[in-house]
C-alpha positions in Angstrom: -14.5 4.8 -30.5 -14.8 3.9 -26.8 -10.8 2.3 -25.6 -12.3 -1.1 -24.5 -14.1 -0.9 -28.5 -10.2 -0.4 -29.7 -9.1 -3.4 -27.6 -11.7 -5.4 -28.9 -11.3 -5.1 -32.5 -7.3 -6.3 -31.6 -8.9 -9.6 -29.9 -10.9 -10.3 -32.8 -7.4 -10.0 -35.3 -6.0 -11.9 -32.2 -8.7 -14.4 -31.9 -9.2 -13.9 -28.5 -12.5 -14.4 -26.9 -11.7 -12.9 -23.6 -8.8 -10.3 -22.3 -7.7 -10.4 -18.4 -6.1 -6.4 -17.6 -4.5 -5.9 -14.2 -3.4 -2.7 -12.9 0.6 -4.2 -12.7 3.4 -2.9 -13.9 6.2 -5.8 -14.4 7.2 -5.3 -10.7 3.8 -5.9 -9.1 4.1 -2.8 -6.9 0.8 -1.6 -5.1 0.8 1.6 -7.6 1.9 1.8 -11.2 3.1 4.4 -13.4 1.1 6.3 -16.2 2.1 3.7 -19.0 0.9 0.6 -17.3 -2.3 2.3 -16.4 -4.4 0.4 -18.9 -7.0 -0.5 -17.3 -7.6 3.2 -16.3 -7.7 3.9 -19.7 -10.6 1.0 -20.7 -12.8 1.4 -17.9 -12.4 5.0 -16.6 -12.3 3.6 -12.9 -9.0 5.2 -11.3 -8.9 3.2 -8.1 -5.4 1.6 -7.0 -6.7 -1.8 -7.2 -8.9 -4.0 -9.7 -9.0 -6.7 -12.7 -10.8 -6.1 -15.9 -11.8 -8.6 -17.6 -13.3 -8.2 -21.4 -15.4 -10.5 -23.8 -16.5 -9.4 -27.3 -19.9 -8.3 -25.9 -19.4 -7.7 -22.0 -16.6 -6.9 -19.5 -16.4 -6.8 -15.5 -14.2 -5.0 -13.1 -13.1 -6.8 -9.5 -12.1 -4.6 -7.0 -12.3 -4.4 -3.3 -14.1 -2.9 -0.7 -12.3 0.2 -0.6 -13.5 1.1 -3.6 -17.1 -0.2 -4.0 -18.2 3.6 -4.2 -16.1 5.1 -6.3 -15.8 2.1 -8.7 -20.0 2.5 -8.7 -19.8 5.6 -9.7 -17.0 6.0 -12.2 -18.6 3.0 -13.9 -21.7 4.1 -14.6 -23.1 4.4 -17.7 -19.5 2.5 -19.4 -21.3 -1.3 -19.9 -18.6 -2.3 -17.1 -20.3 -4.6 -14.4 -18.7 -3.7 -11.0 -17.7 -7.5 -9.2 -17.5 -6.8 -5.6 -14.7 -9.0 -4.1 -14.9 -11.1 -1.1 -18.7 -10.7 -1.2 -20.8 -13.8 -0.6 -21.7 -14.2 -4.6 -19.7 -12.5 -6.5 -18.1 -14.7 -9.2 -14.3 -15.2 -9.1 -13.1 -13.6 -13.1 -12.7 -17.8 -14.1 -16.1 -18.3 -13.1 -17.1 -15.3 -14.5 -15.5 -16.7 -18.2 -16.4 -20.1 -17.2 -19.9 -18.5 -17.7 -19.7 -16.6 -20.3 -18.1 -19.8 -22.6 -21.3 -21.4 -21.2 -23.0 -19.3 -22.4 -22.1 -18.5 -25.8 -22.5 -22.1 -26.4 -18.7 -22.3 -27.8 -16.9 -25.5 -27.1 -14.0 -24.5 -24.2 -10.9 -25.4 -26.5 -12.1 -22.9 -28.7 -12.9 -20.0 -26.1 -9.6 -18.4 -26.3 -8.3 -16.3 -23.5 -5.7 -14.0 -23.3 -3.1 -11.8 -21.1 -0.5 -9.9 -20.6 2.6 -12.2 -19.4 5.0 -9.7 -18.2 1.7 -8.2 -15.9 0.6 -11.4 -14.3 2.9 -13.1 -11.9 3.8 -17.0 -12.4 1.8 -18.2 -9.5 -1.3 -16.1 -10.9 -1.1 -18.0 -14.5 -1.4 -21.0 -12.9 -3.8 -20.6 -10.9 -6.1 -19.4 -14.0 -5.1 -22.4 -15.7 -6.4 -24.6 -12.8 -9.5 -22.8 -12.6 -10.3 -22.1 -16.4 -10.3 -26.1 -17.1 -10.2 -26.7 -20.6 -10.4 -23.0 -21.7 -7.1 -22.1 -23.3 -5.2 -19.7 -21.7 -2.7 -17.4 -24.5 0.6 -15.7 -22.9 0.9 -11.9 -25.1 3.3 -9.3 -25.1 1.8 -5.6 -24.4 -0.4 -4.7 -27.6 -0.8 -1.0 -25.9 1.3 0.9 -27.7 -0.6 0.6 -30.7 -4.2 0.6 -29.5 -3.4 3.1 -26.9 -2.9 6.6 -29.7 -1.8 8.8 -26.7 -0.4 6.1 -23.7 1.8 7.9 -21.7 5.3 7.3 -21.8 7.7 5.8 -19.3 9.7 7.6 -17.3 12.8 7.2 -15.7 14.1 9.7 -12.7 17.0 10.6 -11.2 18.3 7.6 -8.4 19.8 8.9 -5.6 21.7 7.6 -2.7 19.6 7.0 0.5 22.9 7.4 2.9 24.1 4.4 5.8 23.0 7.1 8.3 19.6 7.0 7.9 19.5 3.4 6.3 21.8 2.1 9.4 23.4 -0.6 7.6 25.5 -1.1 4.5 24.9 -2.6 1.1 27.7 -5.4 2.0 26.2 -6.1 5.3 22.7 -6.5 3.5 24.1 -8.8 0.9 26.1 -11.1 3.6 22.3 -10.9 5.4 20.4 -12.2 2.9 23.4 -15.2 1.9 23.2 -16.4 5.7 19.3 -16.7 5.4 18.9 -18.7 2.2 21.5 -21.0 3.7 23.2 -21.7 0.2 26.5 -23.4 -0.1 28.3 -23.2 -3.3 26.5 -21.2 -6.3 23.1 -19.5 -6.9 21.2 -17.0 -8.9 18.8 -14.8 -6.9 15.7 -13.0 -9.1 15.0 -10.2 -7.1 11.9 -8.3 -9.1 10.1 -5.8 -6.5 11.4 -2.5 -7.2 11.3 -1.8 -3.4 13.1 -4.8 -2.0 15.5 -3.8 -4.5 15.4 -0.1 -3.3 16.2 -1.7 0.5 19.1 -3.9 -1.0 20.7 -1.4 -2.7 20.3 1.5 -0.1 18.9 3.3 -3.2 15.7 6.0 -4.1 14.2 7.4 -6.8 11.0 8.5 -8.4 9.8 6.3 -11.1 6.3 5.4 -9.3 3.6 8.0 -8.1 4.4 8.1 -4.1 6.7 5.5 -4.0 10.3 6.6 -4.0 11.7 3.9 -6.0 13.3 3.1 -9.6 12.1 0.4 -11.9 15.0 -1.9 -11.2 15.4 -5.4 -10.9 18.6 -7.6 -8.7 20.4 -10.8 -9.1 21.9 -12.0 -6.1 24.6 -14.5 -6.8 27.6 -16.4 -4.8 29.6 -13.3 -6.2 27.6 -10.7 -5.4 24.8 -7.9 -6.5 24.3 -6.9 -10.1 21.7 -4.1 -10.2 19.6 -3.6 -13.8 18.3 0.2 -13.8 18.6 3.1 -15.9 22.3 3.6 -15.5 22.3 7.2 -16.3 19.7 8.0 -13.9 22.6 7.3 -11.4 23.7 10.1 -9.6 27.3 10.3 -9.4 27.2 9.8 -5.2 25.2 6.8 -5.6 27.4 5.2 -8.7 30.4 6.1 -6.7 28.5 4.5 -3.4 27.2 1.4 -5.2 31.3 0.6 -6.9 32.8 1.1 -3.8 29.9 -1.5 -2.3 31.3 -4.2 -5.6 27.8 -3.7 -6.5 27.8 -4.3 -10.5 25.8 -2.4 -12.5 24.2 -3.0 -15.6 21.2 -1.6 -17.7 17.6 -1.9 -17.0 16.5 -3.0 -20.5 19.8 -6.4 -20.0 17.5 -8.4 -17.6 16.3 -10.8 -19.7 19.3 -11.7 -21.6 21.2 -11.7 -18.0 18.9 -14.7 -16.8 18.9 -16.5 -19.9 22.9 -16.4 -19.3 22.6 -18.3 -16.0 24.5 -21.7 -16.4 21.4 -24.1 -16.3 22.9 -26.4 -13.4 22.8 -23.4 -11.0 19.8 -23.1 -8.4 17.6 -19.9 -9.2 15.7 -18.4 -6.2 12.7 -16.8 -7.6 9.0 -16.0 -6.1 6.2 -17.1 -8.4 4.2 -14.4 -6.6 6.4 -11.8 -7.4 7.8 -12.6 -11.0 6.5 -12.6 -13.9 5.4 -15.7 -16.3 7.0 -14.3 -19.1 10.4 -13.7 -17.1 10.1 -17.0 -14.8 9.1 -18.5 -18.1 13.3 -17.9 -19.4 14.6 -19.6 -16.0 11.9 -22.6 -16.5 14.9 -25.2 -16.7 16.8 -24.3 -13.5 16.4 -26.2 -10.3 14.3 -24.0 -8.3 15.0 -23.3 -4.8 12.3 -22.5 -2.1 13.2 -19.9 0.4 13.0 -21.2 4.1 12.5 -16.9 5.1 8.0 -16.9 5.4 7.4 -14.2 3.4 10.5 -13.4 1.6 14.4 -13.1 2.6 14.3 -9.5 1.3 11.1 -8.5 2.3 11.4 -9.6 6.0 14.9 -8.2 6.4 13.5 -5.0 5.3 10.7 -5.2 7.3 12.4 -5.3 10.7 13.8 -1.9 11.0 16.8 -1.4 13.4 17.4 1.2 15.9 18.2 3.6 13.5 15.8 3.7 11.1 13.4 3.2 14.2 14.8 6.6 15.5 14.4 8.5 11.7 11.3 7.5 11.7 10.0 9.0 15.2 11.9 11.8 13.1 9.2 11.4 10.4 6.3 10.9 12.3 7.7 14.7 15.0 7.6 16.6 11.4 4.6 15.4 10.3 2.8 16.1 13.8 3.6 19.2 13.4 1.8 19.6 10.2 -1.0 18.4 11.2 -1.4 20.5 14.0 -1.7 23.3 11.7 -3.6 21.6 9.0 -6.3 20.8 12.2 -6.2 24.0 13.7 -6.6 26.0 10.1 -9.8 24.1 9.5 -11.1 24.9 13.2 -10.6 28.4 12.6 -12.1 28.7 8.9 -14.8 26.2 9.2 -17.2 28.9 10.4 -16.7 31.1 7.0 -18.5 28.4 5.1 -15.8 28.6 3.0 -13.8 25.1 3.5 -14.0 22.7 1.4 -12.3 18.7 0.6 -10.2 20.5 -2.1 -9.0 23.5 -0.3 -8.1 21.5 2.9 -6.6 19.1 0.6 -4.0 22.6 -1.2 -3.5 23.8 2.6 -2.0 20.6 3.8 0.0 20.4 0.3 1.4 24.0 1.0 1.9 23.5 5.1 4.0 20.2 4.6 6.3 22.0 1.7 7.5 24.1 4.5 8.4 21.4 6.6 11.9 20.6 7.0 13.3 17.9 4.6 9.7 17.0 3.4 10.1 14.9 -0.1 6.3 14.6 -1.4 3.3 12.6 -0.2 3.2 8.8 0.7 -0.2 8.5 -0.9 -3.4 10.7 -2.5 -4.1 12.5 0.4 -8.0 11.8 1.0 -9.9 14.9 2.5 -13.7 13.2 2.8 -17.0 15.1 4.4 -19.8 14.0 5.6 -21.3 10.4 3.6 -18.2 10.9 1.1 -16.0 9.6 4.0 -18.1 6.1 4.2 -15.7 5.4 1.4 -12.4 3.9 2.7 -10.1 5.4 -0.5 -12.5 8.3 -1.5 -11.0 11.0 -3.8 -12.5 13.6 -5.7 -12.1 13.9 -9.7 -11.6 18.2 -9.3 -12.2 21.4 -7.5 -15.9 21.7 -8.4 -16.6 18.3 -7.9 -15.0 18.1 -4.0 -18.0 18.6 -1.4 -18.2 21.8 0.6 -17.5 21.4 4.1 -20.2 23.0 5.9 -23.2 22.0 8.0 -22.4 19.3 10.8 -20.8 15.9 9.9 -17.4 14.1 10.3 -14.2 15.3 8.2 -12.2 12.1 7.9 -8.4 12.7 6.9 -6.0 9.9 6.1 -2.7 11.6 5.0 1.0 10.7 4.8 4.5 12.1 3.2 7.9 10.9 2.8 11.3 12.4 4.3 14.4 11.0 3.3 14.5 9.3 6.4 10.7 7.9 7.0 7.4 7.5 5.6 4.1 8.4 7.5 0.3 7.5 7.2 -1.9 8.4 10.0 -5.9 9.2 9.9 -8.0 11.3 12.0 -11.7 12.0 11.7 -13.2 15.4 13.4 -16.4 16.4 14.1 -17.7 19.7 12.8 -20.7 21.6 13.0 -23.6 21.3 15.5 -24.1 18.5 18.2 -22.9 14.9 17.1 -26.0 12.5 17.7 -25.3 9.8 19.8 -25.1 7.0 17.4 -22.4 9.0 15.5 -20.7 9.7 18.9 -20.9 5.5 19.6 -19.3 4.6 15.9 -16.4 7.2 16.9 -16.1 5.9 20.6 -16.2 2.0 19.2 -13.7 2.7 16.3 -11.1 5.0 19.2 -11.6 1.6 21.6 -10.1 -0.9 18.5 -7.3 1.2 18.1 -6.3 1.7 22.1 -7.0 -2.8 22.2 -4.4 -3.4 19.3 -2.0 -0.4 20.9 -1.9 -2.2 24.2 -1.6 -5.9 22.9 1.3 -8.0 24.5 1.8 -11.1 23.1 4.1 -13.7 22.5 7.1 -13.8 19.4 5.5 -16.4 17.0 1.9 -14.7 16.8 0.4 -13.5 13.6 -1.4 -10.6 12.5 -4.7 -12.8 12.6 -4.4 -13.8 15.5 -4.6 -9.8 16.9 -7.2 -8.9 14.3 -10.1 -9.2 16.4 -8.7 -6.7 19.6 -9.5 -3.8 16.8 -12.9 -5.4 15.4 -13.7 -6.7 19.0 -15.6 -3.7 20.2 -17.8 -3.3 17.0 -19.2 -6.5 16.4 -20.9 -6.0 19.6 -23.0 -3.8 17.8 -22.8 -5.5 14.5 -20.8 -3.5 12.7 -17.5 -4.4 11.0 -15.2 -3.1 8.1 -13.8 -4.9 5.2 -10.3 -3.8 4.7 -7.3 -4.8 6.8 -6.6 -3.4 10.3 -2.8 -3.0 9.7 0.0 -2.8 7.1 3.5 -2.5 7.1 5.3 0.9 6.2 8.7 1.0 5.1 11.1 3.5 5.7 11.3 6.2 2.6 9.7 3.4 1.0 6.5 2.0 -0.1 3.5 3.2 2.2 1.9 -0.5 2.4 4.4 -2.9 2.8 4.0 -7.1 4.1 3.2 -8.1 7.3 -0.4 -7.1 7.8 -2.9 -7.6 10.6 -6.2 -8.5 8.9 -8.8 -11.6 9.6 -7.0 -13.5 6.7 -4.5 -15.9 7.4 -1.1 -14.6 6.7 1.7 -17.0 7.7 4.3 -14.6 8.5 5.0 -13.7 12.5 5.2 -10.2 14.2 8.6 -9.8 15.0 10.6 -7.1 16.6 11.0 -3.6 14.7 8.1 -3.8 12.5 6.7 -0.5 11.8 2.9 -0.8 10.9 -0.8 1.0 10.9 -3.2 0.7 13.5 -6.4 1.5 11.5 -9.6 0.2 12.6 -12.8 1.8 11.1 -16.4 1.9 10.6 -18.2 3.3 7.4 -22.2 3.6 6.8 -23.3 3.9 2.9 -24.8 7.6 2.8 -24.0 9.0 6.3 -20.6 8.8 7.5 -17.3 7.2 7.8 -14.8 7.3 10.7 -11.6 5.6 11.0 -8.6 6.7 13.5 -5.3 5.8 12.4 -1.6 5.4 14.0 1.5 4.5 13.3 3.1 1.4 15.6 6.2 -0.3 16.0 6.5 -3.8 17.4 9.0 -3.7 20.3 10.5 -6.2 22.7 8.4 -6.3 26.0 10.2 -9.3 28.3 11.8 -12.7 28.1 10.4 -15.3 30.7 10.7 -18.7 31.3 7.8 -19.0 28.8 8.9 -17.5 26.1 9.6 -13.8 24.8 6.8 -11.6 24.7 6.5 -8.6 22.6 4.4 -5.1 22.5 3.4 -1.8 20.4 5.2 1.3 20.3 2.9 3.8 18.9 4.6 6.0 16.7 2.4 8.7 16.0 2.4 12.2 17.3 -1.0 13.9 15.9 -3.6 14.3 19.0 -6.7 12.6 18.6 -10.1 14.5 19.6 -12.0 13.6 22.7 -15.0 15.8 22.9 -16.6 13.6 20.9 -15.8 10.6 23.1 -19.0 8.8 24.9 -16.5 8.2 27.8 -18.9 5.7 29.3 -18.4 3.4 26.7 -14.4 3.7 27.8 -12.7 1.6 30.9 -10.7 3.7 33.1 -7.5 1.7 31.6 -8.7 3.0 27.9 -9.8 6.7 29.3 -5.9 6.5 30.9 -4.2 5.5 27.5 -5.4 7.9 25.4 -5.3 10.9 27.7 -1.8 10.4 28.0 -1.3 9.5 24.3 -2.8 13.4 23.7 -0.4 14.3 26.9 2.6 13.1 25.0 2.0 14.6 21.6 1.4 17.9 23.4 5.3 17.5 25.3 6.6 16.1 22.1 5.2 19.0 19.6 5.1 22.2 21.8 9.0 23.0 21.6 8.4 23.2 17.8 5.6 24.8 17.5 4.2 28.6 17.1 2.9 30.4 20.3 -0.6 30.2 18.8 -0.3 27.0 17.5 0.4 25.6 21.3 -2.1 27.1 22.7 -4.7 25.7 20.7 -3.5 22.4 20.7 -3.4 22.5 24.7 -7.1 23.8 24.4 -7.9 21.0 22.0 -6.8 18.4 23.8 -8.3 19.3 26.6 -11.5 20.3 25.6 
């Protein structure tokens, strides 16, 4: 029997008509574990992002533009109908049950639909309520571990200290930060539910998620202090010993619940209905409920802004990972004419090159290796070694990796062209994409701006030809922590400002169906520029150290200013990488950047 058959059968004991399946865990973080990997398991689609929904007779998947390839593939054949988001006629998933009620001629009241409370934030329950009308909407409690025969289990990893040195700041001194910015006299209860906010508070890493190095914890802030819920034997001893002599309380992770429902009713509860869930904001329903005047989170922007320090680390970060991708470029130059190269082998040489690099922790993401028209998808990934595309012939190698130190995180792309002579559209896309990424690197601007309001420098030079991509331009990256972190720089609205010692992506793109996709990516930090009589102003620092290939360049599409920037970007990873590196290895990367 098919998974989404089991799940079936329990809606029809459950008399459910319909079943919503995220791909959450409890903390809402980008990437899950194994055990909450449920929607996986029904639909066989193994993308990072996407909502399942399933009737009695039909289901749909939602998922965005980075995966409109893969999800078309791995769905074939299953029943699933692939719902491309943010594409003019595709259904939201309430219209798409609105619809199917309609259609099955039952009255709404009695057109049951059902999720998982703990793996739907508040905010989200409400808005399906809005939009499902008179359909009711039923609140359940994970059913998995019966339908699921061989779910994996949850694991819990070792938590480890990530020292003041590298963090630059203590656990006390984050505490006192967050009390001055929610501006709370007298008492208060802060839900803190992100695992890597609470990661950041706590000056604490661990393992628990694929790539990201933290521990399923949760935080209450109160008047008192910090009481941390995680697996308390997973402590080590340094960081129990760090965390009591910081008066940080510690309890276990499984005492959350019962630790909210013991907050005195008449004290104000700070909680995000984006980020908790309906089950858990459900217990605090009764509490006066205060709105934090931080845009996008206390935590979240605190973290964010990286001081001095952690700026410094993470130039550390970004000199070690250079380095590795000098020899991961200059392997696949010299083996490329054996015929012999392909997404899978590339993808075990960069594995084995980074494990020699000094302090090097794991990977920040699945490294995607992508040849030729596999690379017109944004997140590709290939399901083994057989199924991974020989690199031979001519046609661009896109390569979008990153890793973790215990110091920094990295994520930085670079697409290469191999084989024969590029034609000149293909030398255009790779010219227009290069000129987004050298407008958003030089951008000044004033404090106060948005990432929306920037959006268009990166997009700017491809609409001329009417082209575009779909997925955001930008996203944070914490420090050893989370890969894609808040604030972004995208065409959407976001309401929270730039502000100095940001660290995010500079990633514009362009991807064509069947033929090729390009996308150049760097690391940037926003730094302070000058303060006038006008206001401040503030500019990028890029970050990353990994040289960028100009003999594919059409350098008359290029202004002498753009032609300047880039040539001494590839001037200042040579000086910043050549002490480090082999004889060999700087020798070819002087020829290849001058080439």
């Amino acid at each position: 029997m098919k998974p989404i058959d089991e799940l079936r059968q329990w809606m029809r004991r459950e008399h459910l008509q319909v079943t919503i399946i995220p791909t959450n865990d409890c903390h809402f973080g980008e990437y899950v574990p194994a055990y909450f990997k449920v929607r996986e398991w029904l639909s066989g689609f193994t993308g990072s992002a996407g909502t399942l929904a399933v009737t009695l007779s039909d289901a749909a998947l939602w998922t965005d533009s980075r995966y409109f390839i893969q999800a078309a593939r791995q769905l074939e054949g299953s029943g699933i109908v692939l719902m491309k988001q943010k594409v003019a006629g595709t259904p939201t998933i309430a219209q798409w049950i609105n619809e199917k009620c309609r259609e099955s001629q039952a009255t709404p009241a009695s057109f049951a639909v059902g999720l998982d409370g703990d793996l739907f934030t508040a905010d989200e329950v409400e808005d399906y309520r809005a939009q499902l009308g008179g359909i009711p909407l039923t609140l359940f409690r994970d059913p998995f571990d019966t339908i699921w025969a061989e779910r994996p289990q949850l694991t819990f990893t070792d938590i480890t200290l990530m020292p003041e040195r590298y963090a630059g700041m203590s656990v006390r001194d984050k505490y006192l930060a967050v009390r001055n910015h929610l501006c709370i006299e007298g008492e208060f209860a802060m839900f803190v539910t992100a695992c890597d906010e609470v990661m950041w508070l706590c000056n604490l890493r661990a393992n628990d998620v694929e790539y990201n190095p933290v521990a399923l914890s949760y935080c209450i802030l109160d008047n008192c202090g910090i009481t941390l819920f995680c697996k308390k034997e997973k402590l080590t001893r340094e960081a129990a010993d760090y965390l009591a002599a910081q008066d940080v309380k510690v309890c276990d992770y499984d005492e959350i619940d019962d630790a909210l429902s013991r907050i005195p009713g008449s004290v104000p509860v700070i909680a995000s209905g984006g980020l908790c869930s309906a089950r858990k904001m459900s217990i605090l329903k009764n509490h006066p409920m205060v709105k934090e005047q931080v845009v996008g989170g206390t935590i979240a922007m605190l973290r964010a802004c990286k001081n001095d320090i952690q700026l410094e680390w993470t130039r550390k970060a970004l000199l070690e990972d250079g380095i590795c991708w000098v020899k991961l470029l200059k392997y696949v130059y010299d083996n490329y004419p054996s015929g012999e190269l392909s997404e899978y082998s590339i993808t075990r040489e960069l594995l084995g090159i980074k494990r020699q690099s000094p302090g090097y922790v794991g990977e920040s993401f699945e490294p995607i290796v992508a040849f030729g028209p596999n690379a017109a998808a944004a997140h590709y990934s290939f399901d083994s070694e057989e199924s991974s595309a020989k690199v031979t012939g001519s046609g661009f190698l896109l390569m979008d990796l990153g890793s973790h130190y215990p110091y920094g995180t990295t994520d930085t792309t670079r697409t290469i062209w191999l084989g024969g002579e590029i034609p000149d559209e293909l030398r255009k896309d790779y010219t227009l994409v290069m000129k987004g990424n050298i407008a958003l690197s030089q951008a000044i601007f004033p404090a106060g701006t948005r990432g929306c309001q920037l959006d268009i420098l990166a997009r700017g030079p491809m609409y001329a030809t009417g082209k575009m991509y779909f997925h955001g331009t930008s996203h944070g990256v914490g420090q050893y922590l989370c890969v894609h972190e808040s604030p972004q720089i995208r065409m959407e609205y976001n309401p929270i400002p730039l502000q100095e010692g940001m660290v995010l992506s500079n990633e514009p793109a362009i991807y064509v169906e069947g033929s090729h996709g390009i996308r150049t990516e760097n690391m940037i930090a926003v730094r302070h520029y000058m303060t006038t009589g006008f206001n401040t102003f503030l500019r990028f620092e890029t970050l990353t150290m990994v040289p960028i290939d100009l003999s594919i360049v059409d350098f008359t599409l290029l202004s002498e200013d753009e032609r300047h920037w880039v040539e001494d970007f590839n001037r200042t990873v040579f000086e910043t990488l050549s002490p480090r590196l082999e004889d060999d290895e700087r020798e070819w990367l002087l020829n290849y950047i001058l080439r």
